[in-house]
C-alpha positions in Angstrom: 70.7 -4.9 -33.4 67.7 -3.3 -34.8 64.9 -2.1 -32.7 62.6 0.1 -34.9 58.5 -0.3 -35.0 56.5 1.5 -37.7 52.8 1.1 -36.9 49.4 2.7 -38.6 46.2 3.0 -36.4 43.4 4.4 -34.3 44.1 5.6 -31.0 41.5 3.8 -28.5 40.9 6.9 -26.1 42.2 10.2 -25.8 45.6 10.8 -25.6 46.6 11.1 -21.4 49.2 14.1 -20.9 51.1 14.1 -17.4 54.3 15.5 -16.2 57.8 13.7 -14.6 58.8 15.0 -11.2 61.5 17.1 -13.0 59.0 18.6 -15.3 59.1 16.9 -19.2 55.9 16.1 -20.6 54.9 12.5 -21.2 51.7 10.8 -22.9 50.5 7.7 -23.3 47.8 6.4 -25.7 46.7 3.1 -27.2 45.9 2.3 -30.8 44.2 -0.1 -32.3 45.7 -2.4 -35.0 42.8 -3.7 -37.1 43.4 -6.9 -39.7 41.1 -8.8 -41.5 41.9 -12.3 -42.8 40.4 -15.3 -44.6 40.4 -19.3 -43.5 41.3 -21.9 -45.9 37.4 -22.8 -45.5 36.6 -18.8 -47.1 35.6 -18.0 -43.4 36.3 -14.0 -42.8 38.0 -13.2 -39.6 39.1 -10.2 -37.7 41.5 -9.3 -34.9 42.5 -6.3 -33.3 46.0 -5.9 -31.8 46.4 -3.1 -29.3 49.8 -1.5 -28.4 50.6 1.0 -25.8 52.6 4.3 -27.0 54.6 6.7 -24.8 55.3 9.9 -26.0 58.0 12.5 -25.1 58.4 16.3 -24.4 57.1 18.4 -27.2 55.8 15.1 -29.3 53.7 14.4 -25.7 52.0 18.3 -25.8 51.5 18.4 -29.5 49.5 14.6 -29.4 47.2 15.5 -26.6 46.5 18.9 -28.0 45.4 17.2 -31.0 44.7 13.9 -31.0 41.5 12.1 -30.0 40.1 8.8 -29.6 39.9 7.4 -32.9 42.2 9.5 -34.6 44.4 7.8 -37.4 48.4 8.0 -36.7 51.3 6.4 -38.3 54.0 5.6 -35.3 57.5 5.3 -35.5 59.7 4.3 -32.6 61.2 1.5 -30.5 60.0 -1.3 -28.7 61.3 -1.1 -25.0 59.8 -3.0 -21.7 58.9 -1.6 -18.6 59.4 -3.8 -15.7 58.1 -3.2 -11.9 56.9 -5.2 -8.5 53.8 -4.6 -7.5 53.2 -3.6 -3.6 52.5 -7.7 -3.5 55.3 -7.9 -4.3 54.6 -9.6 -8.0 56.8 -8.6 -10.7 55.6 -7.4 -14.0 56.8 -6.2 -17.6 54.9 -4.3 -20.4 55.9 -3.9 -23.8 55.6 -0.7 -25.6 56.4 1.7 -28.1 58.4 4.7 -27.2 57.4 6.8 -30.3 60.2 9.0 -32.3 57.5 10.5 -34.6 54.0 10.5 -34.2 52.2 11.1 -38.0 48.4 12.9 -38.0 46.4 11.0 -40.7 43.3 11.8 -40.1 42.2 15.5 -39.5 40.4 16.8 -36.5 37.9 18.2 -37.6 37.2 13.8 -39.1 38.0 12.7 -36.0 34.9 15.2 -34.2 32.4 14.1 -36.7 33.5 10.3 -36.4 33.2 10.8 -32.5 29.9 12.4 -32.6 28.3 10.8 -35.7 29.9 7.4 -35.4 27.7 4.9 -38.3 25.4 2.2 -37.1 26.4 -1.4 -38.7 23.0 -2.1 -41.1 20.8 -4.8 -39.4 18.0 -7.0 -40.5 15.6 -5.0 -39.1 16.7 -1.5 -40.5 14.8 -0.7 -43.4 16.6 0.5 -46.4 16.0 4.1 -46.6 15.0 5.4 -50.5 17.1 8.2 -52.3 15.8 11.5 -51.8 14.2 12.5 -55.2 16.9 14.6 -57.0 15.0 18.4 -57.6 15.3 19.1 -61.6 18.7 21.5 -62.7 16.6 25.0 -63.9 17.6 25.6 -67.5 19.5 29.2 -67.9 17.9 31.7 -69.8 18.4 31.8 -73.6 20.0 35.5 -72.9 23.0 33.7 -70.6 24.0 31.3 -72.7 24.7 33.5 -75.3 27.0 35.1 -72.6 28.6 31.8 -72.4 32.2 31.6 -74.6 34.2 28.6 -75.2 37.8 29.7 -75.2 40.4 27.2 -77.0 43.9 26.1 -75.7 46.4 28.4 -78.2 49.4 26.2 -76.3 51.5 25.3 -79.7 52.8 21.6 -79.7 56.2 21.0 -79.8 57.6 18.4 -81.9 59.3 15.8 -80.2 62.7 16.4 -82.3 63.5 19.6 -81.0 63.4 18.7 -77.2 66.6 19.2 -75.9 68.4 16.7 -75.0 69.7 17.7 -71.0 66.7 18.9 -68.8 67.4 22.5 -68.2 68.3 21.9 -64.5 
């Protein structure tokens, strides 16, 4: 049987970095798993899926240290289910993704400005805001452009012929 998940997306809130009672590092995140679709009537439509992600040992410290919410990743892992009773007595299940490596696809330094300077979606009443006026280039001096040499490529062309036959490696 095959159990192997490969999923791109944007984690939902900042990775959350604990420890076991013997001492190995464990996080869990969420990301978001955005698709947008059409009806037959031309209608747009969009859903969201989100899936839970548990990361291991040095994979758990390395996520938290760098990861934040709405950083892009590219998952790889296994589906497995957690099962437990609640104090009630109610038994429950989660599915989630036990991730085997964890791919940064967005840089933080992206992440902080998206955080901080996340884009307002236009609305009627927003005006549309004018291009700044673009300042002229200043012309250089007569003197510099005299300065100024064009040097030509004096690569030789080799006819097609005399290639060899076996790359050299």
């Amino acid at each position: 049987m095959l159990n192997s998940v490969n999923l791109i997306g944007n984690l939902t809130r900042d990775p959350e970095l604990r420890y076991t009672q013997s001492g190995a590092p464990v996080a869990n995140f969420t990301i978001a798993l955005n698709r947008i679709w059409m009806d037959s009537d031309g209608e747009k439509h969009e859903d969201a899926i989100f899936v839970p992600i548990i990361c291991w040992r040095k994979q758990a410290e390395t996520v938290s240290q760098y990861l934040r919410k709405g950083s892009r990743v590219v998952v790889e892992g296994r589906l497995t289910q957690r099962r437990w009773e609640t104090e009630s007595g109610e038994k429950r299940s989660i599915l989630e993704v036990t991730a085997i490596r964890v791919g940064f696809l967005s840089r933080r330094q992206e992440d902080e400005v998206t955080q901080k300077e996340q884009p307002q979606k236009p609305t009627q009443e927003m005006k549309i805001q004018e291009e700044p006026t673009k300042k002229p280039v200043p012309e250089t001096p007569k003197a510099e452009k005299a300065k100024i040499v064009k040097v030509e490529k004096a690569q030789e062309e080799i006819p097609f012929d005399d290639l060899p036959d076996e790359p050299p490696f």
